[in-house]
C-alpha positions as CSV (number, residue, x, y, z in Angstrom):
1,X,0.0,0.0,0.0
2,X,1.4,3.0,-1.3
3,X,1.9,6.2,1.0
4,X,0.7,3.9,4.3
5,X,1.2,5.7,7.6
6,X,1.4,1.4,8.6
7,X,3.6,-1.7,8.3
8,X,2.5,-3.4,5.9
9,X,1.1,-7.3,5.9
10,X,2.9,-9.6,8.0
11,X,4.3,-12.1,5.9
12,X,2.8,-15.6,6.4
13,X,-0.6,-14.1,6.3
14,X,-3.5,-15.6,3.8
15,X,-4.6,-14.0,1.0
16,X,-8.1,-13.1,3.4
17,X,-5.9,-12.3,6.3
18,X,-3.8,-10.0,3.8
19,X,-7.1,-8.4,2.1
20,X,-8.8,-7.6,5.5
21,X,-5.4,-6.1,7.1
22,X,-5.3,-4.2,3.9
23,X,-8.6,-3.1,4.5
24,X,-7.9,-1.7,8.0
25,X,-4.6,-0.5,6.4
26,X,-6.4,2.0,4.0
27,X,-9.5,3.1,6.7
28,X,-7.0,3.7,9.0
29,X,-4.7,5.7,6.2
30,X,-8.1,7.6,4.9
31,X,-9.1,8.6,8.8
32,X,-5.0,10.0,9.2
33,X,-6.2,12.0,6.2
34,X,-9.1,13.1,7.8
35,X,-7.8,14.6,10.9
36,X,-4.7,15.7,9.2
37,X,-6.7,18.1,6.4
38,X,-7.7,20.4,9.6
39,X,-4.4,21.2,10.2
40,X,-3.0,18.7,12.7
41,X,-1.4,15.2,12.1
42,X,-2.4,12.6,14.3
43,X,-0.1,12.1,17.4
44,X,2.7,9.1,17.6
45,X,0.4,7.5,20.4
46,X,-2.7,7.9,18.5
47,X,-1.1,6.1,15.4
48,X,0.5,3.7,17.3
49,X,-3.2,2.6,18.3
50,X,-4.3,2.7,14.9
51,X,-1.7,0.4,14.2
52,X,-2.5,-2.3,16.9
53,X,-6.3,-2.1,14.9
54,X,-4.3,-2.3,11.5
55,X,-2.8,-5.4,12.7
56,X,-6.0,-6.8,14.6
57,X,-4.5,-6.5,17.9
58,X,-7.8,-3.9,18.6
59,X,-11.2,-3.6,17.3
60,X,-11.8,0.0,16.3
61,X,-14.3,0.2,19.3
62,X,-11.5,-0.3,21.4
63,X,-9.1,2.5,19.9
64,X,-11.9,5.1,20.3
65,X,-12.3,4.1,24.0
66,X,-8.2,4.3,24.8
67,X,-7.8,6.9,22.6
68,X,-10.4,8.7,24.8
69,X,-9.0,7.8,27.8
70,X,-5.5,9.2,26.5
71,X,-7.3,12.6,25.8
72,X,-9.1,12.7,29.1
73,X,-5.6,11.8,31.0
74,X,-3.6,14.4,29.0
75,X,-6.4,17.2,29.0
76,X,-8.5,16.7,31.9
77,X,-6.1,15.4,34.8
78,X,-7.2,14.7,38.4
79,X,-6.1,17.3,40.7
80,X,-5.5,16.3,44.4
């Protein structure tokens, strides 16, 4: 995959395990694009998460849930 802000396919994989990593791959690539046409690129914690979904480590449920647990930590801390 051209231009891929992700590793590409393990090799071993099948040629289904290959398409739907590809799949992520590129919904993962055209979401970077997203957020990165308002000015901003997507931070290296944020895309290291995407990358765990790319590889099928997390659903995408899961990414928006740490991903807003990250925000809330970094923006909203607990003051004592």
């Amino acid at each position: 995959m051209p231009n891929s802000h992700f590793q590409p396919a393990p090799a071993g994989f099948t040629p289904d395990q290959v398409s739907a990593y590809q799949e992520r791959a590129r919904h993962a690539d055209n979401a970077v694009a997203i957020v990165s046409s308002n000015g901003t690129a997507p931070s290296p914690e944020s895309l290291a998460l995407m990358q765990r979904h790319v590889s099928g480590e997390l659903t995408i449920e899961q990414v928006i849930t740490l991903t807003d647990e990250m925000l809330r930590a970094r923006y909203n801390p607990i003051k004592s």
